[in-house]
Each structure stands twice: as structure tokens, then as C-alpha cells.
DSSP file (Angstrom, degrees, kcal/mol; ACC not computed):
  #  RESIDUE AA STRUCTURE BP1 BP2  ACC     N-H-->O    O-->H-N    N-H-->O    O-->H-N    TCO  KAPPA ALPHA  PHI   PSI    X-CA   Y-CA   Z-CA
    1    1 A X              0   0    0      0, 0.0     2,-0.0     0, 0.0     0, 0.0   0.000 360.0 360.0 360.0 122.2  126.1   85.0   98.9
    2    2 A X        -     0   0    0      1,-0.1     2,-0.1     0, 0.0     0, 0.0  -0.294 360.0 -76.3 -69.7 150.4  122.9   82.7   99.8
    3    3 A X        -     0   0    0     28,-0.0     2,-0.5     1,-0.0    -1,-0.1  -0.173  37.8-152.9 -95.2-169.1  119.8   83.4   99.3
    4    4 A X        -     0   0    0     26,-0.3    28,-0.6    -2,-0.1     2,-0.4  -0.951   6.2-169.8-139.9 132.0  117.4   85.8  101.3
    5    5 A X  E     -a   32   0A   0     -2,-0.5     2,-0.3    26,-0.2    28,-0.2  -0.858  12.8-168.1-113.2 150.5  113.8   85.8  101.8
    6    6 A X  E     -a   33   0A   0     26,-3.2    28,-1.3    -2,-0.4     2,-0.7  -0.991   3.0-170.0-115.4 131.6  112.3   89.0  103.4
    7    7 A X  E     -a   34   0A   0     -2,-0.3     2,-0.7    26,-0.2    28,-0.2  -0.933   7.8-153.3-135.0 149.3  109.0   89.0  104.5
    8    8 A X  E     -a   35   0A   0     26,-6.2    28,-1.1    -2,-0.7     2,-0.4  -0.872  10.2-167.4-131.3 129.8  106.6   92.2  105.8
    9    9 A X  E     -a   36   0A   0     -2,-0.7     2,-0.3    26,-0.2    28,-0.2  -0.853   4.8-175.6 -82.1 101.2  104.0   91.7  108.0
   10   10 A X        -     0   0    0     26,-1.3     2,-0.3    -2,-0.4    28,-0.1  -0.779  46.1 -96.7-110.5-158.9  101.4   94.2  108.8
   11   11 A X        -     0   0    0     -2,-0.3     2,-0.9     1,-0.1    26,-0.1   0.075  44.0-134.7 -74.9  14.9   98.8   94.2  111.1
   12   12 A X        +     0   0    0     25,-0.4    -1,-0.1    -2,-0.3     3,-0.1   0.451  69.0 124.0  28.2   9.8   96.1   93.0  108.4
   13   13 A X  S    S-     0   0    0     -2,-0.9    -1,-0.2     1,-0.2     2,-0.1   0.668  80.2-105.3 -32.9 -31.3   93.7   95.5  109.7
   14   14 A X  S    S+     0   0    0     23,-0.6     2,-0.4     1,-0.0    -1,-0.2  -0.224  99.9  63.4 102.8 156.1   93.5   96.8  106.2
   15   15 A X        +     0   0    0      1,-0.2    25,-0.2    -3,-0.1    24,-0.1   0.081  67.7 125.8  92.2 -51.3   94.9   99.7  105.2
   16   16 A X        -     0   0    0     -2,-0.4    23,-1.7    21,-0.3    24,-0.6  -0.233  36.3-170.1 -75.8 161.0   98.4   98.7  105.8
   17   17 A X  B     -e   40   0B   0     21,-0.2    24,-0.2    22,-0.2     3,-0.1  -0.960  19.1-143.8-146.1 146.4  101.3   99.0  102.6
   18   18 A X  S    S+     0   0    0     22,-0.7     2,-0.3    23,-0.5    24,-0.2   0.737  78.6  16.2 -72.3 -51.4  104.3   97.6  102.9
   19   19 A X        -     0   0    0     21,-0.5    24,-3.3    22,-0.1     2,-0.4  -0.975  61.6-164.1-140.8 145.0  106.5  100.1  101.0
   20   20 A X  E     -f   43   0B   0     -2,-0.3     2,-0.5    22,-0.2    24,-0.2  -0.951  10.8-173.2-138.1 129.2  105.6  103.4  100.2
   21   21 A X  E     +f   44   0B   0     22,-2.6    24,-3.8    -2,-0.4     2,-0.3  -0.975  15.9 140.7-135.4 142.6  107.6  105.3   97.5
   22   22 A X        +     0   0    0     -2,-0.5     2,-0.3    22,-0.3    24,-0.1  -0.867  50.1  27.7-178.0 174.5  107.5  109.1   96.1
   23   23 A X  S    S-     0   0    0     22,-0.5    31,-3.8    -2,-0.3     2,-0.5  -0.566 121.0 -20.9  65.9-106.5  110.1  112.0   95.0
   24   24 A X  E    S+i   54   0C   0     -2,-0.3     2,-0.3    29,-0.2    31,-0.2  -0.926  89.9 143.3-132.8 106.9  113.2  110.6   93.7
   25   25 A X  E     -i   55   0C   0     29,-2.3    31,-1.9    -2,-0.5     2,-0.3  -0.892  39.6-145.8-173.4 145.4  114.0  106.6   95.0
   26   26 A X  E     -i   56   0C   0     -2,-0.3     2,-0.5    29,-0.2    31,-0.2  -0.780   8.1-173.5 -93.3 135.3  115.3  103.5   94.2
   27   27 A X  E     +i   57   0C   0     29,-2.5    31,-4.3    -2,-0.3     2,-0.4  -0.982  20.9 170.1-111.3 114.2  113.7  100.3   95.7
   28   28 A X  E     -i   58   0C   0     -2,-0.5     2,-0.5    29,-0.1    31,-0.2  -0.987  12.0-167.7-123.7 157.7  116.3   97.2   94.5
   29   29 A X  E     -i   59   0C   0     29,-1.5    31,-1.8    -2,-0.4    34,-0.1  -0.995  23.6-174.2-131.1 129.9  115.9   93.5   95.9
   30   30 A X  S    S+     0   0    0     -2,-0.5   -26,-0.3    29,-0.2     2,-0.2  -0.371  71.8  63.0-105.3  27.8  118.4   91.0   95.5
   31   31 A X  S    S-     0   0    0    -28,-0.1   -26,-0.2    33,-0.0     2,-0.2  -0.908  92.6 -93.6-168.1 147.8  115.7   88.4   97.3
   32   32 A X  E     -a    5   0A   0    -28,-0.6   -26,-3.2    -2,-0.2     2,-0.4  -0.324  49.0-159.8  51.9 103.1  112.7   86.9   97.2
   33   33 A X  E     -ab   6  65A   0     31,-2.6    33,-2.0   -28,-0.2     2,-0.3  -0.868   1.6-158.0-118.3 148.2  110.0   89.5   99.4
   34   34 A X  E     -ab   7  66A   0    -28,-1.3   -26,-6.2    -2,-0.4     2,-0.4  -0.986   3.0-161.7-138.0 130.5  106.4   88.5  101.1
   35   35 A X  E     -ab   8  67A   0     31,-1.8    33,-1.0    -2,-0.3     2,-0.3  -0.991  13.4-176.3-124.0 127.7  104.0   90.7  101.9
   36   36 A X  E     -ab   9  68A   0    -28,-1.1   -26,-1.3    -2,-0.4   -24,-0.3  -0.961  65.7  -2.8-137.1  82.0  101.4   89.5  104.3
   37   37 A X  S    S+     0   0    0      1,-0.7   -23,-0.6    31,-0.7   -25,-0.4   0.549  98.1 128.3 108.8   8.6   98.0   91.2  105.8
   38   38 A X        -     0   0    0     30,-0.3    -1,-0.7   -30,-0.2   -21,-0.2  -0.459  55.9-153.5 -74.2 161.5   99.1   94.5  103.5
   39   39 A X  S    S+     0   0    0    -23,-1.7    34,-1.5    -2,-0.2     2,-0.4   0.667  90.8  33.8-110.3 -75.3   96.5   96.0  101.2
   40   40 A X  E >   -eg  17  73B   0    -24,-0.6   -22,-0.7   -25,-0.2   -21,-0.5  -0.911  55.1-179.8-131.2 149.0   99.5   97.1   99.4
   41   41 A X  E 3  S+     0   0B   0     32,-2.7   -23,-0.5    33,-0.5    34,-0.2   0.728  88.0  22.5 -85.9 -29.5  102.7   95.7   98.9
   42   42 A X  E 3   - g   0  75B   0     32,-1.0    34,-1.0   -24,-0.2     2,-0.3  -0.774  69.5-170.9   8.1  30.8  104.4   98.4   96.7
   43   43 A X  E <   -fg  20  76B   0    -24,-3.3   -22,-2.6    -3,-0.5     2,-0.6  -0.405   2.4-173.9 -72.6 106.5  102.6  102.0   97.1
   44   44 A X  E     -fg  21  77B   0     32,-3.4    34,-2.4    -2,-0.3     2,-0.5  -0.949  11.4-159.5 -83.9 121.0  104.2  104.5   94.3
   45   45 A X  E     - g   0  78B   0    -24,-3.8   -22,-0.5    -2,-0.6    34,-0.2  -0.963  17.5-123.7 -96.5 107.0  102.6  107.9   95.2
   46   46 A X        -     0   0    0     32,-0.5   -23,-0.2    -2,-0.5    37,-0.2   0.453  35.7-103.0  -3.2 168.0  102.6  110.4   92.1
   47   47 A X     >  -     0   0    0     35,-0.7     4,-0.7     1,-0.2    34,-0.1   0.384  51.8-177.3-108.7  21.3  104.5  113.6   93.2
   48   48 A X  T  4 S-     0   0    0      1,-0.3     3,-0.4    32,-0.2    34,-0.4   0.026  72.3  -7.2  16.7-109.2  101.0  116.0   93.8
   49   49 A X  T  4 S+     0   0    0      1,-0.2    -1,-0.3    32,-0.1     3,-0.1   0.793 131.7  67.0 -62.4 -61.5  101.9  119.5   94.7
   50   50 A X  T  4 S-     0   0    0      1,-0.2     2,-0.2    31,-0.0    -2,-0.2   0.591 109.2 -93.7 -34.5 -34.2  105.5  118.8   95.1
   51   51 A X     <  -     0   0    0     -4,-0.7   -28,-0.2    -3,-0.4    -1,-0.2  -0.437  64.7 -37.5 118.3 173.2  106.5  118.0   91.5
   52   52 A X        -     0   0    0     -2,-0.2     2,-0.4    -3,-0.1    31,-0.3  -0.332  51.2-129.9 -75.5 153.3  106.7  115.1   89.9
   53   53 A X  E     - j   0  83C   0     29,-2.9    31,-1.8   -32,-0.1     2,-0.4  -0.705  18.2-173.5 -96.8 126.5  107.9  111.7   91.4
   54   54 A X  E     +ij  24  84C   0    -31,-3.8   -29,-2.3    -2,-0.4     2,-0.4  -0.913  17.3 164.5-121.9 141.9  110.6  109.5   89.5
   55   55 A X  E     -ij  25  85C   0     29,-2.0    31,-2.0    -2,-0.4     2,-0.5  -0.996  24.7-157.8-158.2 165.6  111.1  106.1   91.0
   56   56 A X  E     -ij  26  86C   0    -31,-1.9   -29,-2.5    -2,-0.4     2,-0.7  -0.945   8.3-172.4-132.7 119.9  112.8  102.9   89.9
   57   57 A X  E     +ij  27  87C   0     29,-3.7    31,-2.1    -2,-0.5     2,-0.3  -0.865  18.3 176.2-137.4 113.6  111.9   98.9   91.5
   58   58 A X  E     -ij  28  88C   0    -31,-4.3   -29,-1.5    -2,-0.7     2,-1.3  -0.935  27.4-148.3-128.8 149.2  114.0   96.4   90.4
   59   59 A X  E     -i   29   0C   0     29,-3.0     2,-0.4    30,-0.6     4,-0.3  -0.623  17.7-150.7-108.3 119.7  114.4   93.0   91.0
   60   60 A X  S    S+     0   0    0    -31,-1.8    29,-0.1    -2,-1.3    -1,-0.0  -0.618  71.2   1.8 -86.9 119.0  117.9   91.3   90.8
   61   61 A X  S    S-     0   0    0     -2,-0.4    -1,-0.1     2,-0.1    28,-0.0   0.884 136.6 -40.7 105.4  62.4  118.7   87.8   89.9
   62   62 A X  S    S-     0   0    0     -3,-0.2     2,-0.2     1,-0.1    -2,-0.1   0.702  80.7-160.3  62.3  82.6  114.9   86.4   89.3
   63   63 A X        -     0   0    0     26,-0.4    28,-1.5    -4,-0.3     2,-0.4  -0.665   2.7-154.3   1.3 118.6  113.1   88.5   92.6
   64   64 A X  E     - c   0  91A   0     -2,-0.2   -31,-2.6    26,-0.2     2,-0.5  -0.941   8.5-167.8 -88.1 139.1  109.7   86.9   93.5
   65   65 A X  E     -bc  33  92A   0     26,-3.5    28,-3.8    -2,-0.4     2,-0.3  -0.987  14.8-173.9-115.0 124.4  107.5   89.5   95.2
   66   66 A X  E     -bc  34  93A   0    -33,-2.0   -31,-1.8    -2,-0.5     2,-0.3  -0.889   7.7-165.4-119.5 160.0  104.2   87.2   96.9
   67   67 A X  E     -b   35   0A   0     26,-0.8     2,-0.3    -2,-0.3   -31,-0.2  -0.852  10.7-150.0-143.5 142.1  101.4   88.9   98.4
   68   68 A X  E     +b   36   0A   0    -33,-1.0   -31,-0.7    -2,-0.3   -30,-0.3  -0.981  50.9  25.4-128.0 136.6   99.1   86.9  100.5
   69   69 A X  S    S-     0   0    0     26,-1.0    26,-0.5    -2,-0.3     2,-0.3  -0.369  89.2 -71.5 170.2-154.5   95.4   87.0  101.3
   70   70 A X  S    S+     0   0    0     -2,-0.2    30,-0.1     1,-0.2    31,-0.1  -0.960 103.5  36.5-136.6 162.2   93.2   88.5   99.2
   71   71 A X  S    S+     0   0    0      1,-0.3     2,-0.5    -2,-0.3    30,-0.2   0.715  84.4 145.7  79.5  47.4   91.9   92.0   97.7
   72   72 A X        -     0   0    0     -3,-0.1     2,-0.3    27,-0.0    -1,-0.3  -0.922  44.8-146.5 -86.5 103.2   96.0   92.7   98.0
   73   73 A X  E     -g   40   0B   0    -34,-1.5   -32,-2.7    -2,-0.5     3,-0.2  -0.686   6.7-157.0 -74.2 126.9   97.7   95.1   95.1
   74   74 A X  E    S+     0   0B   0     28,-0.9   -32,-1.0    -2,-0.3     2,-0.5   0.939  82.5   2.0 -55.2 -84.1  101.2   93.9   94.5
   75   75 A X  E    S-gh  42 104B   0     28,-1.2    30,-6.1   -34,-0.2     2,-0.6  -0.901  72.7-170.8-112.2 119.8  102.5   96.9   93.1
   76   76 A X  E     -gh  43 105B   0    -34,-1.0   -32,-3.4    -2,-0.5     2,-0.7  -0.862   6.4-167.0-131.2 129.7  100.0   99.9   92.9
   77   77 A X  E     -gh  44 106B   0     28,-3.5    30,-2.9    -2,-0.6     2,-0.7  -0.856  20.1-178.4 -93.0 112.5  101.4  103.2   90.8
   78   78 A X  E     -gh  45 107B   0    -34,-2.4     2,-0.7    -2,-0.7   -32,-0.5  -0.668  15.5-143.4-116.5  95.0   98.5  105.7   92.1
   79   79 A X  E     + h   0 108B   0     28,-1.6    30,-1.0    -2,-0.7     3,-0.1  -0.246  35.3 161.3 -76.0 104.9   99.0  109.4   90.4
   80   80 A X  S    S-     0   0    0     -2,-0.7     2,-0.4    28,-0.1   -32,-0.2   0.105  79.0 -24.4 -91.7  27.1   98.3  112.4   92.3
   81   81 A X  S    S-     0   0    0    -34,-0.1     2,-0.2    28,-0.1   -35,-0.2  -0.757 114.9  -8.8 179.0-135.9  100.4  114.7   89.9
   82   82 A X        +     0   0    0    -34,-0.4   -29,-2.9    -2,-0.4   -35,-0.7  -0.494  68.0 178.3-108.5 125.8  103.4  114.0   87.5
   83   83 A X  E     -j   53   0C   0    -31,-0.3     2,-0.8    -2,-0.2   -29,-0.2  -0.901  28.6-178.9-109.5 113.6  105.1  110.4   87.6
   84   84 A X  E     +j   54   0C   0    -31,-1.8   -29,-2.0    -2,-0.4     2,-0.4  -0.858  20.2 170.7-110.4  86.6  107.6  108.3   86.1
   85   85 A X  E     -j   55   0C   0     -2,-0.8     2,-0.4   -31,-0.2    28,-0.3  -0.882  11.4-172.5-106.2 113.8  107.6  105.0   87.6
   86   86 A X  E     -j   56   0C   0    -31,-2.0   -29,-3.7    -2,-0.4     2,-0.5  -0.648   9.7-178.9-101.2 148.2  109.9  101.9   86.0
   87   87 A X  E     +j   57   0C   0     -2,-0.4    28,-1.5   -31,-0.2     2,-0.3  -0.986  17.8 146.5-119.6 127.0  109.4   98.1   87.6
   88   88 A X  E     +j   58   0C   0    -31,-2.1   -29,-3.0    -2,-0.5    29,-0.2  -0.946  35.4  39.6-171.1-175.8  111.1   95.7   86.4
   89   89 A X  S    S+     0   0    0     27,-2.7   -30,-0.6    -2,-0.3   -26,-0.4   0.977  84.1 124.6  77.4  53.9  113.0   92.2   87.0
   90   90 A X  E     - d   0 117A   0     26,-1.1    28,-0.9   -32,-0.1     2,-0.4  -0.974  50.5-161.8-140.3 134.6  110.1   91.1   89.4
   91   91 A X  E     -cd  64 118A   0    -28,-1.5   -26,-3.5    -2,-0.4     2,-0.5  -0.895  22.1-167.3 -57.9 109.7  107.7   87.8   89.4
   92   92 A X  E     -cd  65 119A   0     26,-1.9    28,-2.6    -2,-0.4     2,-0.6  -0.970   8.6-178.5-108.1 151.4  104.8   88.9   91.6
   93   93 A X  E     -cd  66 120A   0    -28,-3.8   -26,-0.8    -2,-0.5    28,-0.2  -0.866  18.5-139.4-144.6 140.8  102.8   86.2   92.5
   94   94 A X        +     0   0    0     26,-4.8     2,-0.2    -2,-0.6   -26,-0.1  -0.039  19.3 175.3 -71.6-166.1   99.6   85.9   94.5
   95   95 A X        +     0   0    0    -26,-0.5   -26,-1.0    29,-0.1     2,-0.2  -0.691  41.0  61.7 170.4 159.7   98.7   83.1   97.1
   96   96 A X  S    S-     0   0    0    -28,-0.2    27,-0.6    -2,-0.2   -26,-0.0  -0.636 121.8 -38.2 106.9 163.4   95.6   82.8   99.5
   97   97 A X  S    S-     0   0    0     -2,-0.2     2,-0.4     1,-0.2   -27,-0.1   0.680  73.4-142.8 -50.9 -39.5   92.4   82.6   98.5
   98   98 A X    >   +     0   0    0      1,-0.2     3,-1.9   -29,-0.2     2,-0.3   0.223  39.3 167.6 116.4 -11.7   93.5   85.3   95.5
   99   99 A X  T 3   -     0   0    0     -2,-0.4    -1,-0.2     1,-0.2    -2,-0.1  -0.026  69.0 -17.5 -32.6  99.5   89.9   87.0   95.9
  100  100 A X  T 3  S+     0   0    0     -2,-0.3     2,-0.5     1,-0.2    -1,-0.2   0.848  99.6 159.3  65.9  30.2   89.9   90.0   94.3
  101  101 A X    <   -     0   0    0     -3,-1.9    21,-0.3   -30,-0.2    -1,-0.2  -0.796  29.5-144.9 -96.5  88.9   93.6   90.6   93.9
  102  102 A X        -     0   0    0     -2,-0.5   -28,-0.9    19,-0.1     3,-0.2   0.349  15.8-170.6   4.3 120.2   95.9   92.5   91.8
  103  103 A X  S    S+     0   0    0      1,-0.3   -28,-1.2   -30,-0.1     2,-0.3   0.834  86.7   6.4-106.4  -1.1   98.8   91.7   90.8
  104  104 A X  E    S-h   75   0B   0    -30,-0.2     2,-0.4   -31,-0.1    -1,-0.3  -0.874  70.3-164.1-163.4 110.9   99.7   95.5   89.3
  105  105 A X  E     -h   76   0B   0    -30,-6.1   -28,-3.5    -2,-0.3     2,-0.5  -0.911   9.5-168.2-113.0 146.7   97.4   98.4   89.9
  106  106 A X  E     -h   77   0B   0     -2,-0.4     2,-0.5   -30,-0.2   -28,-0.2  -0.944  12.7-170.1 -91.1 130.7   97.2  102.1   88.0
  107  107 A X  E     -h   78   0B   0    -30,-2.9   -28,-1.6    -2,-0.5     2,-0.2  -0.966  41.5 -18.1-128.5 140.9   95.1  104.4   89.7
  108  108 A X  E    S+h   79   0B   0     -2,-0.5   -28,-0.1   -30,-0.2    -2,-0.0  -0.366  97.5   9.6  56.8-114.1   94.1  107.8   88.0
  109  109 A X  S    S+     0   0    0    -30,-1.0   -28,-0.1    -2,-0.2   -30,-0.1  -0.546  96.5  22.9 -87.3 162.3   95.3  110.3   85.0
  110  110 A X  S    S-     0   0    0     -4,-0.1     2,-0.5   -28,-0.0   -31,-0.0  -0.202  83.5 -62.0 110.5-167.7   98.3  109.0   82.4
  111  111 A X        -     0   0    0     -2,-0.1     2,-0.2    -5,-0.0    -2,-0.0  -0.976  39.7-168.0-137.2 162.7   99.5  106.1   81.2
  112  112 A X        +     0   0    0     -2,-0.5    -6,-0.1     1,-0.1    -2,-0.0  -0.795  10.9 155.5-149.2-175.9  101.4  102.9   82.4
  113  113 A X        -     0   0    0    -28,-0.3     2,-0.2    -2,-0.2    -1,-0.1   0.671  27.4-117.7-166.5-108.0  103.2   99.8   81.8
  114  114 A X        -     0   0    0    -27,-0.2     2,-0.5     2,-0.0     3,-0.1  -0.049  12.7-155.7  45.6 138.5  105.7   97.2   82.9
  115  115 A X  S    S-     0   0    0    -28,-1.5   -26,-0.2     1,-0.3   -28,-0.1  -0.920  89.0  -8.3-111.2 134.3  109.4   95.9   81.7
  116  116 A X  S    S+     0   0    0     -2,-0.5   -27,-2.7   -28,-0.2   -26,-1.1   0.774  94.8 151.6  74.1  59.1  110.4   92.7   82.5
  117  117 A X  E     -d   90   0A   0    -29,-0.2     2,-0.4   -28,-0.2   -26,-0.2  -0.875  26.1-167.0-129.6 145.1  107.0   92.0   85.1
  118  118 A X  E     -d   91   0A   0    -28,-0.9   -26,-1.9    -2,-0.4     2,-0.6  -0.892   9.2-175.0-108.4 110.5  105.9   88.5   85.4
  119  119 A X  E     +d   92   0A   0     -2,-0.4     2,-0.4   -28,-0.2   -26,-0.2  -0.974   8.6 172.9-142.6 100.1  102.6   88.8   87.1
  120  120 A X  E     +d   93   0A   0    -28,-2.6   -26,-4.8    -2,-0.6     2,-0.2  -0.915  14.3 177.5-113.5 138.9  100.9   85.2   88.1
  121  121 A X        +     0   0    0     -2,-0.4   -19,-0.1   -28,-0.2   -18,-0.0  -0.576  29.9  65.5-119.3 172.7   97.5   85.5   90.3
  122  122 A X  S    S-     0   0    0    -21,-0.3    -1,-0.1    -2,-0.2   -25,-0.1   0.909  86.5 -17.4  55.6  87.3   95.0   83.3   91.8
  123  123 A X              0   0    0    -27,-0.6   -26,-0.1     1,-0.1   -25,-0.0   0.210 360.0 360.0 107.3 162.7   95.4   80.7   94.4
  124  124 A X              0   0    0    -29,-0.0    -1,-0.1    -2,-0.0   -27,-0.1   0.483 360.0 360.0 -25.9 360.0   98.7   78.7   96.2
């Protein structure tokens, strides 16, 4: 099997996320992904009102995840109720102008963590 680059585009408007993950799901990539003119490339949503959210992204066989421009989250875990979210097997790495960019964001109550994350930032 060769390899495979993916890349997702949005409309760089702002706002836009590439993958967006809650409940119960597995993200795996067996390739090399670019996310381009996303805010964020990764969204995990906490599981609010629903119950809590379990979700697994991993990347097989070395996975780069790049994110381009800048004030970009690679991967952003943001908890509105109960979460369990594992990453691992990923490189992200930024490129652009790397203003204000992320390469792994938590946003609100608990705590988090990375396996097996590579996270390199700022500039080509």
C-alpha cells in the first residue's frame, strides 16, 4: 500500500473545524492529513447533557497531522460535560506564519494529556 496524503480545506472564513467528534468514535489515519483555512483541525466535544463522550484518534505508521495559517488548534479536547479522550501515534506540526497557534488545546473543567503526541509549532 503507498502512501496517502489527505488534505481538508475549509472556507477559511473562520470558524470552520475539520473533524468534529463526540459520543462514542474512533478517528484512525493510516496517512499524513492537512488541515487548511480551519480554526480547528480536530474538534472533541465533551458529551454535555447527553452523557459523557469517549473517543479514541490514532495515528498509524508515523501520521503527520499539519495545520496551516495561523491562530489554528491542531487538536482541541473542549469539555462540556464528562470526557475521555485518548490521542495518540500523531506528529502535529504547524506551518504558516504559526501566529498564535496551537498545537493541542484543553478547554474547560478536568484534566488532560497526550500518549505518543509529537507536537512541533512555529513556522515552515
Amino acid at each position: 500500500m503507498g502512501e496517502s496524503t489527505i488534505k481538508v480545506k475549509g472556507d477559511g472564513s473562520g470558524g470552520s473545524k475539520g473533524v468534529l467528534m463526540g459520543g462514542m468514535e474512533t478517528l484512525m489515519m493510516r496517512g499524513d492529513v492537512t488541515f487548511e483555512g480551519v480554526t480547528e483541525g480536530i474538534n472533541i466535544n465533551g458529551g454535555g447533557s447527553g452523557g459523557a463522550a469517549n473517543v479514541m484518534v490514532m495515528g498509524l505508521g508515523g501520521t503527520t497531522i499539519k495545520v496551516k495559517g495561523s491562530g489554528v488548534v491542531g487538536i482541541k479536547v473542549e469539555d462540556t460535560g464528562k470526557i475521555n479522550a485518548t490521542v495518540m501515534g500523531l506528529k502535529i506540526e504547524g506551518s504558516g506564519d504559526g501566529t498564535g497557534s496551537t498545537g493541542v488545546e484543553f478547554k474547560g473543567k478536568g484534566t488532560g494529556g497526550e500518549g505518543d503526541v509529537d507536537v512541533e509549532y512555529g513556522g515552515d
